[in-house]
N, C-alpha and C positions, 0 to 999 in steps of 0.2 A: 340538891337542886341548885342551878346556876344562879337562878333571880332571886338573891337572898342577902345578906349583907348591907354595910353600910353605902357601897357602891351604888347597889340597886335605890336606899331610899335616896339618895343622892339624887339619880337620875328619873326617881319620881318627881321629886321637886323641880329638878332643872323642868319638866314637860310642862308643869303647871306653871312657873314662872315664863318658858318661852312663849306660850301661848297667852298670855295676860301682855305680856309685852309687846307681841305682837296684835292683836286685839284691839291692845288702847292705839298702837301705831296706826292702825287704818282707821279710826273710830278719828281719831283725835287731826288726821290726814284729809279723812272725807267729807268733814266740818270746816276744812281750812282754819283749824284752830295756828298755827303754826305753819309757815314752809317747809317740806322738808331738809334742804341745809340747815335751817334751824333746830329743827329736830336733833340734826346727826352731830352739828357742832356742839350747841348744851348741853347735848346728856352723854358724850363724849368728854366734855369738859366735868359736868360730873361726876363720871365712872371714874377721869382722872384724879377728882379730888378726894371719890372713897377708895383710890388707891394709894394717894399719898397717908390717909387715916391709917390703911391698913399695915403700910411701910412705917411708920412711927409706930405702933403699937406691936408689931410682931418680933420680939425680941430675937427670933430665929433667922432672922431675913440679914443677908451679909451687907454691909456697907457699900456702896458702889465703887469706891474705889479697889476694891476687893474684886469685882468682875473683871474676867479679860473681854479683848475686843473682840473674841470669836463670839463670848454671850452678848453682846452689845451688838452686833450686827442682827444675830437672829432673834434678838429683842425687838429692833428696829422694823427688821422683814415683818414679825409676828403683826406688828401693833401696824404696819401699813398695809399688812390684809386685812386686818381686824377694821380698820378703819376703811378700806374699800370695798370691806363685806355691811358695813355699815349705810354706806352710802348706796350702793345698788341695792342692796334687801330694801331701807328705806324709798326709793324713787319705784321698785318694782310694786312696792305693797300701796304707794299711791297710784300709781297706774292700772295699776289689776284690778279685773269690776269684781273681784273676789280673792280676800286674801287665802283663802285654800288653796286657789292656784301658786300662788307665790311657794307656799308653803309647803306642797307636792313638790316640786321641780327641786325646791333644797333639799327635800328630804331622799330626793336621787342621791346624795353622800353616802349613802352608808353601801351602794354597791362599791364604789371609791372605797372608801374607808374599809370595808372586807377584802379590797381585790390587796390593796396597798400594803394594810395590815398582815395581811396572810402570806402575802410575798417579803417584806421586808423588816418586818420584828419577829424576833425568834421568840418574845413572849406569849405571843400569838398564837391560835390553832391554826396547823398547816392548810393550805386551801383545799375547798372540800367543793366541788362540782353541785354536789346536792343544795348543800346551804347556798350557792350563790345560786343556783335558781330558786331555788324558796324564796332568797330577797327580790329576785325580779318578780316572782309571784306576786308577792307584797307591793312593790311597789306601782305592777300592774292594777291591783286589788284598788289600792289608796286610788288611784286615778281613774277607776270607773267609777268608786263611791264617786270621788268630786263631782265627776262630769254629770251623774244625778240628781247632784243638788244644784 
């Protein structure tokens, strides 16, 4: 079976953590406990200080002078979508009279990430006609539950 390993408990976790995250995001958004910029800039600024923890402690992790400027640039690209995925998922999930909406429309990636994947990693299973309609099924499916509730 494919859903088995460390990979898969992995990506149990990451669902229960994205979903607590986002959760508190709109909880903590539809109180005005916080701005959003606020939001996006201190826990930005905290992500970057548990990754400074994690660059000192990780005795595996190269020096930076040891990177060339080719990883240094798509460092840079990386952490400036990360951070303008940051900043729209946050403004979206305050605007949305439901963060499921938010959270259906991102979850359209994985047609992305199938069509991308399957064309352009040769790790990948070749692209498969059936699978990528079973994911619009899916993502069809997700989006009539939402619109139910």
């Amino acid at each position: 079976m494919i859903f088995n390993g460390k990979w898969f408990i992995l990506a149990v976790i990451c669902l229960f953590l994205v979903a607590i995250i986002d959760l508190s995001k709109k909880y903590i958004l539809d109180k005005n406990i916080i701005n959003p910029n606020e939001m996006v800039i201190y826990t930005t600024i905290l992500i970057g200080f548990f990754g400074l923890l994690h660059w000192f402690c990780d005795k595996k992790c190269r020096p930076l002078k040891k990177l060339n400027a080719k990883i240094y640039i798509i460092l840079i690209i990386l952490a400036s979508l990360g951070y303008l995925f940051a900043l729209s998922f946050t403004y979206s999930t305050k605007l949305s009279p439901d963060v499921t909406l938010v959270g259906m429309i991102v979850s359209l990636n994985i047609i992305f990430l199938y069509l991308f994947s399957s064309i352009f990693f040769e790790t990948s299973p070749k692209f498969n006609i059936d699978i990528f309609f079973a994911l619009v099924l899916i993502v069809i499916g997700i989006n009539i539950i939402a619109k139910k509730f």
